[in-house]
VOMAR-901673 format. One line per field, with one value per residue (C-alpha): x, y, z. Coordinates in steps of 0.2 Angstrom, whole numbers. Example, Ala and Ser with C-alpha at 12.3 -4.5 7.8 and 13.67 -1.06 7.14 Angstrom:
residues 2
xx	[62 / 68]
yy	[-22 / -5]
zz	[39 / 36]
END
This chain:
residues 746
xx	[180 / 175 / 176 / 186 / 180 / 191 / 189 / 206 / 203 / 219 / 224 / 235 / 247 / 246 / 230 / 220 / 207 / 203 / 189 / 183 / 181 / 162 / 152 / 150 / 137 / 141 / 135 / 122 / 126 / 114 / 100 / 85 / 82 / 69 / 62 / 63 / 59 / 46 / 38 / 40 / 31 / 17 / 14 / 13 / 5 / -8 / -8 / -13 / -27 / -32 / -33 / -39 / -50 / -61 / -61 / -68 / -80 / -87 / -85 / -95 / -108 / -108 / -111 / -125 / -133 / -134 / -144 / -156 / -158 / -160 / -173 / -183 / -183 / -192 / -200 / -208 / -212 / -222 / -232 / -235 / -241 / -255 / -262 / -262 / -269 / -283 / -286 / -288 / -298 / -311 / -310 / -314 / -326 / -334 / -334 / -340 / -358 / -359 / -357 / -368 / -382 / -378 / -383 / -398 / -405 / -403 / -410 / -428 / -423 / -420 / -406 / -419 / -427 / -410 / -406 / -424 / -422 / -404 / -405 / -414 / -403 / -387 / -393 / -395 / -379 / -371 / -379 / -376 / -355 / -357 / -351 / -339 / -322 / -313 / -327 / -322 / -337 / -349 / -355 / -365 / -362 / -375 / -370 / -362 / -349 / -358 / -360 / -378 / -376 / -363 / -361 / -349 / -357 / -374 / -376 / -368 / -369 / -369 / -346 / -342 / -330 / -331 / -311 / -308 / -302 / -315 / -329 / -320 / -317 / -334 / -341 / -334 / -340 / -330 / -327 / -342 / -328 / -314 / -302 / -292 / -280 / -288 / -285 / -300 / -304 / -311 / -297 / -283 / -283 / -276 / -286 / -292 / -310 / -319 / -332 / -347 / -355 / -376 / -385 / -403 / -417 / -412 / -391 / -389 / -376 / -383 / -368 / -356 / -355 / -340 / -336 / -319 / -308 / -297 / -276 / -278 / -286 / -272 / -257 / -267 / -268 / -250 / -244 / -250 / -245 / -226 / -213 / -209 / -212 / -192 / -184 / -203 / -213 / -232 / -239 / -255 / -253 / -268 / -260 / -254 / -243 / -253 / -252 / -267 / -258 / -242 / -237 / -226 / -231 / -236 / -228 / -237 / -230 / -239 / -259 / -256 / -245 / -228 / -228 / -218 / -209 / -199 / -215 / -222 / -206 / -208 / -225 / -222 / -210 / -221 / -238 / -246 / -234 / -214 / -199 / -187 / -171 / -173 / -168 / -189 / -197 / -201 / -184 / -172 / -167 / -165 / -178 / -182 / -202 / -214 / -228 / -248 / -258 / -276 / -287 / -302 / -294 / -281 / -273 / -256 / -249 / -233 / -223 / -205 / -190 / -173 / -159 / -151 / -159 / -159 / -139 / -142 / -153 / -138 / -124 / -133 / -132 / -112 / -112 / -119 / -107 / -94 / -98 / -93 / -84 / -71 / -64 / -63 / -53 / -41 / -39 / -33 / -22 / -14 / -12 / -3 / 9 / 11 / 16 / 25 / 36 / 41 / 46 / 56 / 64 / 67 / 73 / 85 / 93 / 95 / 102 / 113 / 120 / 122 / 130 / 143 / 144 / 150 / 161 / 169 / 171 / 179 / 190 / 193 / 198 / 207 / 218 / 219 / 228 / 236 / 242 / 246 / 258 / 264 / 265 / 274 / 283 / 291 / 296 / 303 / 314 / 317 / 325 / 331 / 348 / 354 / 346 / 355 / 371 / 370 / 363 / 378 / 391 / 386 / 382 / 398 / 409 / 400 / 404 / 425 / 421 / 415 / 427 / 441 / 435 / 428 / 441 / 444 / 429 / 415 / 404 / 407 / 407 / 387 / 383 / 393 / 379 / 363 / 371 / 370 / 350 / 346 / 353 / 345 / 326 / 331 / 335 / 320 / 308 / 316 / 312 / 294 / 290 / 297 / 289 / 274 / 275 / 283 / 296 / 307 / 320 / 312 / 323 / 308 / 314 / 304 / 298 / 291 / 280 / 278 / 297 / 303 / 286 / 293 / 311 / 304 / 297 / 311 / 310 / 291 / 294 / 309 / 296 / 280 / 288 / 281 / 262 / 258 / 257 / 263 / 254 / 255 / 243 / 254 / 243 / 250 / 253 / 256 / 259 / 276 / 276 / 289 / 292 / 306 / 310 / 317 / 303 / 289 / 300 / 300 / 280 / 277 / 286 / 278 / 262 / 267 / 272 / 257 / 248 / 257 / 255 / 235 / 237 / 243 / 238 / 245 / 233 / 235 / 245 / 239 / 247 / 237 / 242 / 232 / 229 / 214 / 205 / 200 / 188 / 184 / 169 / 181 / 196 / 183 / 178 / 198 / 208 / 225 / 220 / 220 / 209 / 217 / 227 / 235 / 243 / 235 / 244 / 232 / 239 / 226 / 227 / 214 / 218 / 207 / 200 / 200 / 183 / 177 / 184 / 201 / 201 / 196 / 213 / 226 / 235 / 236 / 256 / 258 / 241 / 244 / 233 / 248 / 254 / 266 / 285 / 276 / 278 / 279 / 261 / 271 / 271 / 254 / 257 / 274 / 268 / 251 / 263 / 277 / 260 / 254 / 270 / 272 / 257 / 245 / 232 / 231 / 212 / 211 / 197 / 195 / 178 / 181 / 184 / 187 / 204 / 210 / 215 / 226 / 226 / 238 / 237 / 252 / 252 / 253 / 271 / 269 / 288 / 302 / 302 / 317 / 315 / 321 / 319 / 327 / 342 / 355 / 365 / 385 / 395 / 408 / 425 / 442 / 450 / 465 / 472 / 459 / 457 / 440 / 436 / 424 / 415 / 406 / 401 / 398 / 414 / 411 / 403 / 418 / 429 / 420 / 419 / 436 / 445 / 434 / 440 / 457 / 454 / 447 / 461 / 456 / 466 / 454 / 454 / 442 / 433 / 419 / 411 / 410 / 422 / 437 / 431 / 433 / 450 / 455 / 451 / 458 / 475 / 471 / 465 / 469 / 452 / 442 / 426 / 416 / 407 / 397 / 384 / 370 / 365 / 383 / 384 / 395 / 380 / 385 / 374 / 382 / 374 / 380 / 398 / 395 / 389 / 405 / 418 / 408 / 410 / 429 / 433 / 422 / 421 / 421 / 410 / 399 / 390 / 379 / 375 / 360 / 349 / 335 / 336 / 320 / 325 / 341 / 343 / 325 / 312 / 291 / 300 / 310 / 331 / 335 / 339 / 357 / 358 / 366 / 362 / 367 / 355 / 361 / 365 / 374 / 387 / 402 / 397 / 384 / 396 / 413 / 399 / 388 / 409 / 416 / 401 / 404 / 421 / 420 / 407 / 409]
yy	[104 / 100 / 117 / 113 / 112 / 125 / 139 / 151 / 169 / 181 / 195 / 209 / 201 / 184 / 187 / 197 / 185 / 168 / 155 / 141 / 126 / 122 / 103 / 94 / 82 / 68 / 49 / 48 / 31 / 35 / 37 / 26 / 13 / -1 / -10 / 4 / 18 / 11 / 6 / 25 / 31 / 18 / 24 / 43 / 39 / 31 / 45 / 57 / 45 / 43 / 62 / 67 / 49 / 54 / 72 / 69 / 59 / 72 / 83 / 72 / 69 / 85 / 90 / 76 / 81 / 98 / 97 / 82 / 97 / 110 / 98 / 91 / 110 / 114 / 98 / 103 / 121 / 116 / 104 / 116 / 132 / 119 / 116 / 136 / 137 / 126 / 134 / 151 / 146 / 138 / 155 / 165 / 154 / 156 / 176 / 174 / 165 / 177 / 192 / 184 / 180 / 199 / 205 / 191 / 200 / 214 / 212 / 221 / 236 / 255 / 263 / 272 / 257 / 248 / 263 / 264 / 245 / 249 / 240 / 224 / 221 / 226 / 211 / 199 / 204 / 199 / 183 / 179 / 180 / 175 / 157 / 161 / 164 / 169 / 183 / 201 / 210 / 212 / 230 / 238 / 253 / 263 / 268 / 284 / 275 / 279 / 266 / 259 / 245 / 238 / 220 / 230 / 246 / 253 / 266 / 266 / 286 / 285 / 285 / 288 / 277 / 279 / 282 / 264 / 253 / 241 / 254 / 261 / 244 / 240 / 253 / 251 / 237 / 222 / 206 / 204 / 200 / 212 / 209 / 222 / 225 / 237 / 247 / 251 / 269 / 261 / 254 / 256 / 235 / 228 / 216 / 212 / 213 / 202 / 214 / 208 / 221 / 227 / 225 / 233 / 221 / 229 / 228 / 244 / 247 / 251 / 249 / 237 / 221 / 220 / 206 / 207 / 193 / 195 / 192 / 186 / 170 / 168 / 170 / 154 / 145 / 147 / 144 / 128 / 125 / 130 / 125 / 140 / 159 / 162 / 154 / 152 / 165 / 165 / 177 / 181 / 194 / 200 / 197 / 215 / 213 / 221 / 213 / 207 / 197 / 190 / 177 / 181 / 199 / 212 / 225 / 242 / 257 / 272 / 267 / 248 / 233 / 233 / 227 / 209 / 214 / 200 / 188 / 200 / 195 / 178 / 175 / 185 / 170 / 157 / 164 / 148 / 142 / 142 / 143 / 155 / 157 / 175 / 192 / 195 / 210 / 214 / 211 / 207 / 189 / 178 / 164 / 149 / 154 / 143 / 153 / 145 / 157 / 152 / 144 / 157 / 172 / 186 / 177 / 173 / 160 / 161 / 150 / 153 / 148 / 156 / 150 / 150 / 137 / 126 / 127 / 124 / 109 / 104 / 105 / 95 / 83 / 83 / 85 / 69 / 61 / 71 / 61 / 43 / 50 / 60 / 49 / 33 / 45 / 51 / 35 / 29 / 45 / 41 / 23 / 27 / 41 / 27 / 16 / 29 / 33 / 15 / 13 / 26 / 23 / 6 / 17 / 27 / 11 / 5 / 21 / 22 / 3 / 8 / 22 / 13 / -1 / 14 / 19 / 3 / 1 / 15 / 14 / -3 / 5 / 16 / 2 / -8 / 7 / 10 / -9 / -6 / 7 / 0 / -18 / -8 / 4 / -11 / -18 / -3 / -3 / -19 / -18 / -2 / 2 / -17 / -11 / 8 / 0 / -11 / 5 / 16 / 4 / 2 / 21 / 23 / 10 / 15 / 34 / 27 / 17 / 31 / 42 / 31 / 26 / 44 / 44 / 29 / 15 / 25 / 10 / 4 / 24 / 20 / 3 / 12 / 27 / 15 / 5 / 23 / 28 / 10 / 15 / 31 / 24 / 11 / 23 / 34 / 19 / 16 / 35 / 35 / 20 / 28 / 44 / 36 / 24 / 41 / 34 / 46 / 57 / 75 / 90 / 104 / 121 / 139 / 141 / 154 / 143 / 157 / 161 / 141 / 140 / 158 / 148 / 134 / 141 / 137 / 119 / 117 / 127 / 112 / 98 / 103 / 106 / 120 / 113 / 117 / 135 / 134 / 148 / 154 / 162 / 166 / 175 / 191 / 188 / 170 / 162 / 152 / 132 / 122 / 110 / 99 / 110 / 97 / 85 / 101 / 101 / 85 / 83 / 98 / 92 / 74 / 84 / 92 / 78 / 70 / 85 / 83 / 66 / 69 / 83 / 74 / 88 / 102 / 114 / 124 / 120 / 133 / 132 / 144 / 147 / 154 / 157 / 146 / 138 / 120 / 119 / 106 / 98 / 97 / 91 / 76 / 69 / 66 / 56 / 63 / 80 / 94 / 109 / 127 / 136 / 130 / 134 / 131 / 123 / 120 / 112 / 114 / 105 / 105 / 87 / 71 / 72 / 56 / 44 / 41 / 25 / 30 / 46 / 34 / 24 / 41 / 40 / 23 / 17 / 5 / 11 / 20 / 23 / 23 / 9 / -4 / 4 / 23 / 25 / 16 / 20 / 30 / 47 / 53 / 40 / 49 / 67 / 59 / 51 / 68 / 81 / 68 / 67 / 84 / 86 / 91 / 86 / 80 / 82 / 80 / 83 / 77 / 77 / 66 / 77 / 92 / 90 / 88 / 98 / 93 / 103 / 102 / 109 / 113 / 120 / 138 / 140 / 151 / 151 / 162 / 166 / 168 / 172 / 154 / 148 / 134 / 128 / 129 / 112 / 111 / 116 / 99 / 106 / 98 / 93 / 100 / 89 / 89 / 70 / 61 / 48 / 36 / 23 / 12 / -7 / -11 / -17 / -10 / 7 / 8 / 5 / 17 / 31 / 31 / 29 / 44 / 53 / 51 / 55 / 71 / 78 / 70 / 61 / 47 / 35 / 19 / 10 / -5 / -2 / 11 / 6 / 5 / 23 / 28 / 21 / 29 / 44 / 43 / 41 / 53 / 71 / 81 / 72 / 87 / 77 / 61 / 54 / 40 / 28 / 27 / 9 / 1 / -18 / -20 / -13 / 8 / 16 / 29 / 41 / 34 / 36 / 55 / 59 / 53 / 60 / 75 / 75 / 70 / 81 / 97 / 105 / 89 / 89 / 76 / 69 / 57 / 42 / 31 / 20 / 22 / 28 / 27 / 32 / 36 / 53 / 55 / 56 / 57 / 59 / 73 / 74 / 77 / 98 / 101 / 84 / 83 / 69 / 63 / 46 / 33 / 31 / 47 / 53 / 59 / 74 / 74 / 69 / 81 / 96 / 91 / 86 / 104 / 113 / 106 / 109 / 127 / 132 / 143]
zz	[-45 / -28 / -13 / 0 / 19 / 22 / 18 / 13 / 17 / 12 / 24 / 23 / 39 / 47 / 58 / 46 / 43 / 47 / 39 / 48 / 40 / 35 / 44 / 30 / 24 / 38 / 37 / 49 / 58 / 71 / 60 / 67 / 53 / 49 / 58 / 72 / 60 / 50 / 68 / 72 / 55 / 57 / 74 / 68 / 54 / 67 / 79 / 63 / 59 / 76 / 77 / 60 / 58 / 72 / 68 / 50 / 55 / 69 / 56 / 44 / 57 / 62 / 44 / 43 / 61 / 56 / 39 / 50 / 62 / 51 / 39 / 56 / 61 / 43 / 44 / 61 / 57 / 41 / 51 / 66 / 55 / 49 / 63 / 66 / 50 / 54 / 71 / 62 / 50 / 62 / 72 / 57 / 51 / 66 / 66 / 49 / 56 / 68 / 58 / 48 / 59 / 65 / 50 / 49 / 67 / 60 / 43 / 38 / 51 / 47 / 56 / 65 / 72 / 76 / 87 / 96 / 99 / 102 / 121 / 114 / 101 / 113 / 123 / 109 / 103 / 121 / 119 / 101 / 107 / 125 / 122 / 109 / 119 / 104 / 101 / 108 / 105 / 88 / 83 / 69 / 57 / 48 / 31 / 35 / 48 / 65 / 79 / 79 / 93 / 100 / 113 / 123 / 126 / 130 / 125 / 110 / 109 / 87 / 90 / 72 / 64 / 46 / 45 / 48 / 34 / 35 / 34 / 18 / 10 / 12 / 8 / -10 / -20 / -17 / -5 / 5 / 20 / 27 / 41 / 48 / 63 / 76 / 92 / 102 / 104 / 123 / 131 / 117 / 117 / 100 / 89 / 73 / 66 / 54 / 46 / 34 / 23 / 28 / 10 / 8 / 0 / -16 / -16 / -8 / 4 / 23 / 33 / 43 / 55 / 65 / 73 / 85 / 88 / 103 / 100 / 120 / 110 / 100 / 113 / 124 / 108 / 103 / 120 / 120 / 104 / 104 / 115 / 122 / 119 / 118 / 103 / 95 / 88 / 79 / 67 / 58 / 45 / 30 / 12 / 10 / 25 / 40 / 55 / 63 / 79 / 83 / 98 / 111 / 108 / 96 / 89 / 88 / 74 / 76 / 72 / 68 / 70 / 59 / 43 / 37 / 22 / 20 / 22 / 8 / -3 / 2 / -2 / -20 / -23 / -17 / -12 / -3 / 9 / 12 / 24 / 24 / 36 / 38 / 51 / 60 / 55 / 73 / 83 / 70 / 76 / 63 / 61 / 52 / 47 / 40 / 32 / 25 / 15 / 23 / 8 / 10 / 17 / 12 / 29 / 31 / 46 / 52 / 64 / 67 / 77 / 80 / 74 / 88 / 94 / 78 / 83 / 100 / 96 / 82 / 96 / 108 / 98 / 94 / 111 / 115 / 102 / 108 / 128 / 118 / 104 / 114 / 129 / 115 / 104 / 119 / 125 / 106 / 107 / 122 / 117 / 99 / 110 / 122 / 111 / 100 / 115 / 119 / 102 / 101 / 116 / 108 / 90 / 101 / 108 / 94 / 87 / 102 / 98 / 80 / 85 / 97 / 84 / 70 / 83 / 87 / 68 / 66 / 80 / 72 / 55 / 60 / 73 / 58 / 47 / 63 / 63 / 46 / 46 / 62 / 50 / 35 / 48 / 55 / 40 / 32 / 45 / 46 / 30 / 26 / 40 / 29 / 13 / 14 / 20 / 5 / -8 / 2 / -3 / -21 / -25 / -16 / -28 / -42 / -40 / -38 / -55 / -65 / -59 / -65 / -80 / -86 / -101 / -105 / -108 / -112 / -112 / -96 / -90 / -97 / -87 / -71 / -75 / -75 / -61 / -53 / -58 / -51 / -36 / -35 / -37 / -24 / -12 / -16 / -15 / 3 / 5 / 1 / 12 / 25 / 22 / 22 / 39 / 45 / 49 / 41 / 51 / 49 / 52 / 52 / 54 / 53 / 37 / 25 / 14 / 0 / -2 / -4 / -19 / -27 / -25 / -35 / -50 / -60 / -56 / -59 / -75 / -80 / -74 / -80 / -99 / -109 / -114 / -92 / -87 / -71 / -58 / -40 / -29 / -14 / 1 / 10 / 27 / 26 / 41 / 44 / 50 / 56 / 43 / 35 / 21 / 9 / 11 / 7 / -9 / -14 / -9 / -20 / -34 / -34 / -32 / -49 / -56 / -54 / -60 / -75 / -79 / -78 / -91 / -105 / -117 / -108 / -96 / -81 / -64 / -49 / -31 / -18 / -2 / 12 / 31 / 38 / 52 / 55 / 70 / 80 / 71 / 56 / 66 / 75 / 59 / 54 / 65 / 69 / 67 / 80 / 79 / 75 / 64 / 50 / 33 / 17 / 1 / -14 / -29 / -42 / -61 / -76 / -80 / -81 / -65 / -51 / -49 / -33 / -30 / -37 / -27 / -11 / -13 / -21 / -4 / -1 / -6 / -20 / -30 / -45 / -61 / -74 / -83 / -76 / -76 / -76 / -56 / -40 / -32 / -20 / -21 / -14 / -1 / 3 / 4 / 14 / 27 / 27 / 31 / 45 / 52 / 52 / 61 / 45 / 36 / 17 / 6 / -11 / -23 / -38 / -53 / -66 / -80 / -70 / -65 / -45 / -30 / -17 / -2 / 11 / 29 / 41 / 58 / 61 / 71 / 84 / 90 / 86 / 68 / 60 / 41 / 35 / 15 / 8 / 14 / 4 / -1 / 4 / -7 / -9 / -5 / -1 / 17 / 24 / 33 / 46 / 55 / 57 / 67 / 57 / 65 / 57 / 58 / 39 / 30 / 13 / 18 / 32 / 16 / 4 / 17 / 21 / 4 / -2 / 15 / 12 / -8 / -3 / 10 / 27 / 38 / 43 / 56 / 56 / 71 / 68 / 84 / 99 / 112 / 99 / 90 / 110 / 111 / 94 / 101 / 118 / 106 / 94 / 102 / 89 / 79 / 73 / 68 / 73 / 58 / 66 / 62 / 73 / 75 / 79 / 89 / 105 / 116 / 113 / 100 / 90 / 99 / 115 / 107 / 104 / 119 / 127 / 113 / 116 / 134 / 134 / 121 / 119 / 102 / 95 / 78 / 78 / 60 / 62 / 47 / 47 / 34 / 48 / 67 / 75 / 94 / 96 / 87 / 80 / 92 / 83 / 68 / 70 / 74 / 93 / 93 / 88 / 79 / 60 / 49 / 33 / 26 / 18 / 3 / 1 / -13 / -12 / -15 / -4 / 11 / 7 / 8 / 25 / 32 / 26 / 32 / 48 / 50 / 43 / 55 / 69]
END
């Protein structure tokens, strides 16, 4: 079963808690729609792709950029370090054939005689290297490692250097060629040495040539050869990792240039030539280096560039897409959002006209249902003062038949009885239609809602039959309303009824009470509804349940779900039109299968509360002697009234219109009571008459009679304060207590 909007919240006394009815899901009118909306998604669906498009595709680019740069970078490296490698090679070479024609000058001559000739030989030395740039100097060791002649130095003076690693490589058997990494014990100048073992005539070792290379050679050739000495670096290392010279600068640790581990590693993996994206041995930069293992030599060439500038290289060129790609894709930007705000500009006037256009419909419907109640109002009314004369005058003749003929023709006793429950449903159908044009004269008084259910329990019980379980759930505190206490009744009890109707095989009937709150978002989407405080009745059932399209159409009059001659259609419409009147609000929710609840909503009554239940019906007693005044245009009530008047004790007097009921009572002071109807011809309305009885003669009673009054005693559906009111049709009964009442009171 369906929540209500809502909410009941029970309290120990009236203001102890309040729930505010919760927005529902509401019908968004105002909902952009095609073609507006699918314009609006096309155009952000545009704007993403005109963002996200141009970002994959710089992302893409950038991806493809990047690996070109990165491969021409690799591409560039390997083709550089072999053109180093082929300068090296030359230069040793070249130090080879001059160690060698060294060793040729000196060839045949004892150590002795090397050292007397030691100043002829220094100057063919100098000579032998002078147009050789990339020679440093040439030297000669005997076979115990001291200086014989030297190109640099003259004298020589016999320096020993047998604890350098070319002397002690040489000295063992071995390559005939050695290159080592030097410092000179002269100037402390780095370079590197390509030394060439002294062999005697038969094999024996007698010492060393040394030819020196100068790394000066190396930087020039380097700086020409690589862009700059910043984000480019050159290397020559031997095969066991030492480092004979390196381009921008070298790197000295304690007796010799650092070693290049991760070359080392490298060339384990791939010993003639690579590239590897490494940190530098020497400042710890990482580098792409491309290294050549020299055919001939334990030589190693290295060329490497930072990647720093392999990125730098790679974002220049986003950048330079970036210069077409950016402005083309801001311009398509601002063009989508451009567009995307002119359509919704457009999407919001539309909106706005849809909107206005639910509005006007719905002030439509709701001036068409107001047109229709007007409509049935109207013709309620039309008919029922004629109609309730005619119903008043029947009942009335019937009621003097049955009561002569109780004890003698019991069969006409029965025809006078059906004649009578005939009566009865046309009166109740008049009822219910005006009930539900609200149209019905309302006499609404203080009332405790809880003590008039707790005072109908034996009723429900008798209605509902013994397969329901009847049940109240009656909230402390309740608040009191200011409603017509005998139409709550009857609206409860149709409400029953109904209930009972959908529980064919018995179940449960619950009425709740409670205290809640309706707010304004609630009360806007409801017409006639005002915001605040009001007073929750549920009636609750486990029956059969509603469908939607039956539960749409439950208040409408006439529509009804049970077989033809099972009901009028009309009690939900009558307790729908009583609620409004009575300033409420009806909701009903209903599952098929899941029974129905009907809630309905009264105003809190904030006045003076005097503790009122339900009101007790007159008791019919007898007249005394008392005179009324009856004044009444229709013969055949006129008739019926005043024979029943006069059966019961009265001493009546009958007018047809105003202005004679004023004479008659001119002539006869001693009336105690005007019993009047209210619509009367001759130009005085029944009220009209009272007004002036009252005024002549003060302490007059005054009953007032009527089929339907609309403004002379009953204004928005309520009786004029002080006004009482008997509707026709009435019984005899009905009419000797409200007269008795009358006159008995104070």
């Amino acid at each position: 079963m369906a929540s209500d909007p809502a909410v009941p919240l029970h309290g120990s006394g009236p203001d102890a808690a309040i729930a505010s009815a919760p927005e529902p899901r509401r019908r968004r009118w105002f909902a952009v729609r095609a073609p507006a909306g699918e314009a609006i998604r096309t155009l952000r669906l545009l704007l993403l792709g005109s963002i996200l498009a141009p970002l994959l595709v710089l992302l893409g680019g950038s991806y493809v950029a990047y690996k070109t740069t990165v491969d021409h970078a690799r591409t560039d490296l390997i083709e550089t370090v072999a053109i180093a490698e082929e300068n090296i090679v030359k230069v040793l070479d070249t130090h080879a054939l001059v160690a060698a024609r060294v060793s040729d000058l000196l060839g045949g001559l004892s150590d002795e005689a090397i050292r007397a000739r030691e100043k002829e030989l220094h100057d063919s030395l100098r000579l032998q290297i002078a147009d050789l740039p990339q020679v440093e100097t040439a030297w000669a060791v005997d076979r115990t490692g001291h200086l014989l002649v030297g190109a640099r130095n003259f004298p020589s003076g016999s320096l020993d250097l047998s604890d350098r690693d070319y002397f002690r490589a040489l000295r063992e058997p071995g390559p005939e060629i050695y290159i080592s990494g030097l410092q000179s014990r002269f100037d402390n100048k780095p370079f590197f040495a390509v030394a060439r073992r002294r062999v005697g005539s038969t094999g024996e070792f007698q010492g060393v040539v040394v030819v020196a290379v100068s790394p000066d050679f190396f930087r020039s050739f380097y700086a020409k050869l690589l862009p700059d000495n910043v984000d480019y670096a050159a290397g020559i290392f031997r095969a066991d990792g030492a480092t004979l010279a390196r381009y921008p600068e070298i790197v000295w640790r304690g007796s010799g240039p650092a070693p290049p581990g991760v070359l080392i590693r490298a060339a384990a993996q791939q010993p003639q030539s690579g590239v590897r994206m490494e940190p530098s041995a020497f400042d710890g930069i990482v580098k792409m280096i491309a290294y050549k293992r020299l055919d001939r030599y334990p030589i190693y060439v290295t060329i490497g560039r930072t990647r720093a500038s392999i990125l730098g290289e790679w974002a220049g060129v986003i950048l330079s897409h970036l210069y077409f790609g950016v402005p083309a894709t801001v311009g398509l930007v601002l063009l989508c959002l451009v567009a995307l705000r002119h359509t919704r500009r457009e999407g919001e006037a539309i909106a706005q006209a849809r909107e206005a256009m639910a509005q006007r419909e719905a002030a439509e419907a709701q001036l068409r249902q107001a047109q229709k109640m007007e409509a049935l109002g109207q013709l309620t009314s039309g008919i029922a003062h004629d109609f309730n004369n005619l119903l008043t005058a029947i009942l009335g003749n019937v009621e003097l038949l049955q009561r002569r003929v109780r004890d003698r023709d019991p069969e006409l006793l029965r025809l006078a009885g059906a004649a009578m429950r005939g009566v009865d449903r046309a009166a109740t159908l008049t009822q219910r239609l005006l009930a539900f044009s609200r149209r019905q004269p309302l006499d609404p008084k203080p009332l405790e809602v809880n003590r008039l259910i707790a005072g109908m329990s034996d009723l429900l019980r008798r209605t509902l039959g013994e397969e329901i379980e009847p049940e109240t759930v009656l909230a402390g505190g309740l608040w009191p309303v200011l409603v017509d206490a005998n139409q709550l009744e009857h609206s409860l009890l149709n409400l029953a009824i109904n209930a009972r109707d959908a529980m064919a095989s018995g179940g449960k009937l619950t009425i709740e009470t409670a205290n809640t709150l309706l707010d304004e978002s609630y009360a806007a989407r409801h017409e006639e509804l005002a915001p605040g405080q009001y007073v929750m009745i549920s009636v609750s059932d486990t029956g059969s349940g509603m469908s939607a399209e039956v539960r749409e159409k439950a208040f409408e009059p006439f529509f009804t779900t049970k077989e033809t001659g099972q009901g009028t259609g009309l009690g939900l419409s009558q307790v729908y039109g009583f609620i409004k009147q009575s300033g409420g609000h009806c909701a009903i929710y209903s599952e098929p299968g899941q029974g129905t609840t009907v809630r309905l909503y009264l105003p809190r009554h904030l006045g003076d509360v005097q503790t009122v239940g339900l009101p007790e019906s007159p008791r019919a007693g007898s007249g005394r002697g008392e005179m009324i005044l009856f004044v009444e245009d229709d013969a055949d009530v006129r008739i019926f009234a005043t024979d029943l008047l006069r059966e019961l004790g009265y001493d009546v007097l009958a007018a047809a219109t105003g202005m004679e009921g004023l004479s008659l009572l001119e002539a006869h002071p001693e009336v105690r009571l005007l019993f009047t109807d209210v619509a009367l011809p001759g130009g005085m309305t029944g009220r009209q008459l009272a007004d002036q009885a009252v005024q002549r003669h003060p302490g007059l009673k005054v009953l007032y009679t009527t089929g339907y009054a609309r403004n002379a005693i009953v204004h928005q559906g309520r009786l004029d304060p002080g006004v009482e009111l008997i509707v026709k049709p009435f019984t005899s009964a009905a009419l000797a207590g409200r007269i008795r009442q009358l006159l008995d009171a104070a």
